[in-house]
C-alpha positions in Angstrom: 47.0 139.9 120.4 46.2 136.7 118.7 44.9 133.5 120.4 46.6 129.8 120.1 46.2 126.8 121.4 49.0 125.4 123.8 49.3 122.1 121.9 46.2 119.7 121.6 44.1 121.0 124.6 41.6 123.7 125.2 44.0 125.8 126.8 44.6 128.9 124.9 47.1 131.6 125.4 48.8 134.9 123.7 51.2 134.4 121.2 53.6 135.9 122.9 54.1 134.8 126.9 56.1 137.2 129.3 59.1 135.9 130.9 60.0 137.1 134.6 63.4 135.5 134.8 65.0 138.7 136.0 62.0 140.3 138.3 63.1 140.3 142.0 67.1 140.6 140.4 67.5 142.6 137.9 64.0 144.3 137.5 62.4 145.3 140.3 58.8 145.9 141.4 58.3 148.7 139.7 59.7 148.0 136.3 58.0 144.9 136.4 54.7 146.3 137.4 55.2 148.5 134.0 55.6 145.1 132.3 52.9 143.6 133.5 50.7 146.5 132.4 51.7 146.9 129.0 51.6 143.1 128.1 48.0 143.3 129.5 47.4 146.3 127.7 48.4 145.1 124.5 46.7 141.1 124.9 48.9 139.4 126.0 47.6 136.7 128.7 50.3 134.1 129.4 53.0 134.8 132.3 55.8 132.9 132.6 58.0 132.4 135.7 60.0 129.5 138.2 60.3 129.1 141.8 63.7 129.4 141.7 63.8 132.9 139.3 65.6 135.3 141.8 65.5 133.0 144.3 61.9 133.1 144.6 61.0 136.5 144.5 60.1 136.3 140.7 57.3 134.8 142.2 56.6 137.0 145.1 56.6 140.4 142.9 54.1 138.4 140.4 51.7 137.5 142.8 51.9 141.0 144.9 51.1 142.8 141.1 48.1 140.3 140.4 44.8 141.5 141.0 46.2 145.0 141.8 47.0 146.0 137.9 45.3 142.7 136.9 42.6 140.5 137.6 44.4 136.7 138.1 41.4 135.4 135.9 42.9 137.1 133.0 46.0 135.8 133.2 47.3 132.2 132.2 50.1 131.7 135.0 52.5 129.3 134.2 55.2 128.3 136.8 58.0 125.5 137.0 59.5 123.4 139.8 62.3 120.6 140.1 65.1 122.9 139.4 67.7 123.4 142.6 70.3 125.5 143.7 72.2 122.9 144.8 76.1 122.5 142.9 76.1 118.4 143.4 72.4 118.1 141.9 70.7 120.4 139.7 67.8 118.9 139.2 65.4 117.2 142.0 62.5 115.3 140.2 61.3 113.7 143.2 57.3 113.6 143.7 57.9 114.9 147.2 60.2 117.9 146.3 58.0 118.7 142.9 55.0 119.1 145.3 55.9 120.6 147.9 57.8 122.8 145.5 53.9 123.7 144.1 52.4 124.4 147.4 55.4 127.3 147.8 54.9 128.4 144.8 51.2 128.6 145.0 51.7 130.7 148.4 54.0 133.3 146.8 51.7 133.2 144.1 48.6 134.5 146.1 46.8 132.0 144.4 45.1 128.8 144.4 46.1 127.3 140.6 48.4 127.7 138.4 47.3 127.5 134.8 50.5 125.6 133.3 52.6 123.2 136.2 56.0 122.7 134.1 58.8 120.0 135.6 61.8 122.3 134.8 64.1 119.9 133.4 65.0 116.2 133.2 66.1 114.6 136.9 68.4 111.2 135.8 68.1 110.4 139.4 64.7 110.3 139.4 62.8 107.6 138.2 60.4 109.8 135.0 56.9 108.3 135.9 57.9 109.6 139.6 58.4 112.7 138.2 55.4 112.7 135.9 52.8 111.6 139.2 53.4 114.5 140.7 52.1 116.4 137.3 48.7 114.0 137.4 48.4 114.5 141.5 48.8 118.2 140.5 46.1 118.1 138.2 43.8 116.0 139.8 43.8 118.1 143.2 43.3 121.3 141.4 46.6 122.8 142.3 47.4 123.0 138.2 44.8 123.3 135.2 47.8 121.8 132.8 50.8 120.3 133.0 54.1 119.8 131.6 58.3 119.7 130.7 60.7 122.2 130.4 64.5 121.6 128.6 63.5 117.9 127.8 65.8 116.6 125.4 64.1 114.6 122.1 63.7 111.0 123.8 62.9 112.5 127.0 60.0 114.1 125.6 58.7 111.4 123.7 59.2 109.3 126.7 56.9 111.3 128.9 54.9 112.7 125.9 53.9 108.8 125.4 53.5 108.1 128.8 51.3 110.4 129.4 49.0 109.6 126.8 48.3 106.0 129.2 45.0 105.2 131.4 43.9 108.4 133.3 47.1 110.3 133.1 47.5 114.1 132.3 48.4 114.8 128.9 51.4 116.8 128.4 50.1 120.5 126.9 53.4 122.1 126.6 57.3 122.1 126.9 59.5 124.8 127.3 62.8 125.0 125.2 65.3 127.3 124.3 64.7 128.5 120.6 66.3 131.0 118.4 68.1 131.9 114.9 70.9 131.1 116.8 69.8 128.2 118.4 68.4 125.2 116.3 69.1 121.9 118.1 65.4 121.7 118.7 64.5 121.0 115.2 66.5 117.9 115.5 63.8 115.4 117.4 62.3 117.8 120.3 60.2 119.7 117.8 59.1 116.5 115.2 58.6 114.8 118.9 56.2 117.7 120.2 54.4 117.6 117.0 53.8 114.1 116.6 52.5 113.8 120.3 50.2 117.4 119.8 52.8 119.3 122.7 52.8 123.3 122.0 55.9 124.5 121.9 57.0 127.2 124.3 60.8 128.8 123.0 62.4 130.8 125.7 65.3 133.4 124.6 63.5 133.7 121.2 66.3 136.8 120.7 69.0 134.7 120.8 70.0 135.9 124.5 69.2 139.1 123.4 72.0 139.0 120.9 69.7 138.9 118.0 68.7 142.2 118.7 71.9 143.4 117.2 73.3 145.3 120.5 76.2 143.7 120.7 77.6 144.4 117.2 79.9 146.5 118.3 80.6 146.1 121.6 79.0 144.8 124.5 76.6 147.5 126.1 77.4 148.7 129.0 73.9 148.1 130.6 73.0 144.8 128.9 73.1 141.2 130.3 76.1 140.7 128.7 78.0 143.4 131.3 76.2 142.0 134.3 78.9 140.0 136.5 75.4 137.1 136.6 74.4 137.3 132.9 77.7 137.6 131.2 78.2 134.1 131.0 74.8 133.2 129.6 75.5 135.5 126.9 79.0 135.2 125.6 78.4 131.6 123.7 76.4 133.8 121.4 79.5 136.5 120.5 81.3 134.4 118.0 81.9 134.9 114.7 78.7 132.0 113.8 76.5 134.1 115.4 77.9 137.3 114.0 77.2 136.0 110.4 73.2 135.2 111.7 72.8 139.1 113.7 74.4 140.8 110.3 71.3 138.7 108.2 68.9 139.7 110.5 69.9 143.5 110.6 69.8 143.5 106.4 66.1 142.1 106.3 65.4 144.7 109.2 66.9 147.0 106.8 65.0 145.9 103.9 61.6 145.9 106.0 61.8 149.4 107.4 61.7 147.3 111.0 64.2 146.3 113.7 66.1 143.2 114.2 64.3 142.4 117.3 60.6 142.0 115.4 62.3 140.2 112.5 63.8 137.7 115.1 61.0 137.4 117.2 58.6 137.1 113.9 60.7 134.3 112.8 60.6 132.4 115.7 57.1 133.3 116.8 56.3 131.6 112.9 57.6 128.1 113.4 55.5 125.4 112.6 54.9 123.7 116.4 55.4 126.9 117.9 52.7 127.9 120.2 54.3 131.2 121.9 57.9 132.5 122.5 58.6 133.3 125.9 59.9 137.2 126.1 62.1 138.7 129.1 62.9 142.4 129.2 64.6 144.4 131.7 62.3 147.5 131.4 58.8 148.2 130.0 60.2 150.0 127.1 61.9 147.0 125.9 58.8 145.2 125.9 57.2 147.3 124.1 59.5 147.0 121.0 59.0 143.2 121.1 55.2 143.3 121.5 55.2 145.7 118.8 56.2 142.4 116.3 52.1 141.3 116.4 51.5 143.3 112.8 54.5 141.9 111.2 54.3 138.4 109.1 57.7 138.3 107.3 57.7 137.5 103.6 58.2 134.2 102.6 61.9 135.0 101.0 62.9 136.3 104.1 62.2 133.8 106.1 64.2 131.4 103.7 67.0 133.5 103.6 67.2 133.5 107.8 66.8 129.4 107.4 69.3 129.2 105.2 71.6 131.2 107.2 71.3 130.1 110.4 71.0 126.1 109.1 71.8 123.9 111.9 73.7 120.7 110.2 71.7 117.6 110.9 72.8 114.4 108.9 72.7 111.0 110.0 71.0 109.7 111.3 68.4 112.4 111.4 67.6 112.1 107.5 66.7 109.0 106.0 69.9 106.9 105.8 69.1 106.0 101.5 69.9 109.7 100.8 73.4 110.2 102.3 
């Protein structure tokens, strides 16, 4: 699998990452431990996963698989912290949460580093360059190799993308957004922000939720997300009729490629200028396989316009020059 650089640092990872979202829930051990192997197996190197996927235990089955189907070394870990269970306060930025949030991670990890230390999202209560300390302090004491944001909006990003760049401070390598056909809003200032300030882009749900795939076009599958009692509701914003118009495009190129609409979503995506690797999540080893299966397709140029100008977000004022409205 081909090799890119997570933004403007040395760090260098697979084009396609491996989400664990549902290991410890909805896949266990041993359907992960297929995962793990065929990613490996087919180059991939980056592994993505939180301390609070499945209450932990994403982490727990990662770090009991590593070094028993594959060597840590080989892998470019990449974990989150800040984001809480807590219904009164999602989000806990704090230096002393974020760290100690690290160090527990770390131990379910079975390892000593991570390779990519992510905040997982934006704390209001938190003062940012708080926030951001406890990336440098990660850094610094060896705990992380790189650092940086998850679900950052445009002017939080540049905020702590610019910040960063001051005195001695850890440079942000990468932020972690959600990024599909179906959903656009980062092409409105979080992409031209990452850009500008050299951050790799990271999408997670490249497929759309999985509803790129074109499963639920008639129905919702019995054993999909969309019919689990904890994934139904991330799903249905993505069963209307906007969306219906995008998964019917993507089938007809599919069609006209002789490929499936998973690969020509994922090929899109994968594609975008800024992108540095989509993160994808499967349920079982086969699924994988059929989206690791997308690194010998490039999608013609046509096609690819045809999907923009399908699933065009609509972004006016003040977002294009003001002189042209």
């Amino acid at each position: 699998m081909e090799q890119r650089h997570l933004g403007r640092t040395g760090l260098r990872v697979s084009r396609i990452g491996l989400g664990t979202l549902t290991w410890g829930r909805d896949t266990d051990e041993h359907d992960a431990a297929e995962q793990l192997k065929a990613f490996w197996d087919a180059g991939g190197t980056l592994v993505d996963t939180a301390d609070v996927y499945g209450g932990g235990e994403a982490e727990y089955v990662l770090g009991r698989l590593m070094g028993r189907l594959v060597s840590r070394h080989d892998l470019v870990l990449s974990t989150k912290a800040g984001s809480v269970p807590d219904p009164d306060r999602r989000t806990d930025g704090s230096r002393g949460h974020l760290l100690a949030a690290l160090d527990a991670s770390l131990d379910r990890l079975g390892t000593d580093h991570v390779d990519l230390w992510q905040l997982h999202a934006f704390d209001p209560h938190t003062p940012l360059e708080e926030s951001l300390q406890a990336l440098d302090i990660a850094v610094r004491s060896g705990r992380a190799r790189y650092a940086g944001v998850a679900n950052f909006c445009g002017w939080q990003l540049a905020k702590a993308g610019t910040w960063q760049l001051g005195g001695d401070r850890t440079r942000l390598a990468g932020t972690q957004l959600e990024y599909s056909l179906l959903q656009r809003g980062v092409e409105r200032e979080v992409l031209p922000a990452a850009r500008d300030l050299g951050i790799g882009l990271l999408p997670s749900s490249p497929l759309g939720r999985g509803v790129l795939t074109g499963k639920y076009r008639s129905g919702t599958p019995s054993d999909s997300r969309g019919a689990s009692e904890t994934m139904a509701p991330f799903v249905e914003p993505y069963l209307d009729d906007a969306a219906s118009r995008i998964v019917d495009a993507v089938a007809t190129a599919a069609d006209g490629l002789a490929t499936t609409p998973l690969q020509v979503a994922l090929a899109w995506v994968r594609d975008r200028p800024g992108v540095t690797a989509p993160i994808v999540g499967a349920r079982t080893a086969r699924q994988l396989a059929s989206a690791l299966s997308v690194e010998t397709l490039s999608l013609p140029d046509e096609i690819c316009r045809a999907l923009d100008d399908v699933s065009a977000p609509v972004h006016r004022y003040p977002d294009h020059d003001w002189s042209t409205l």
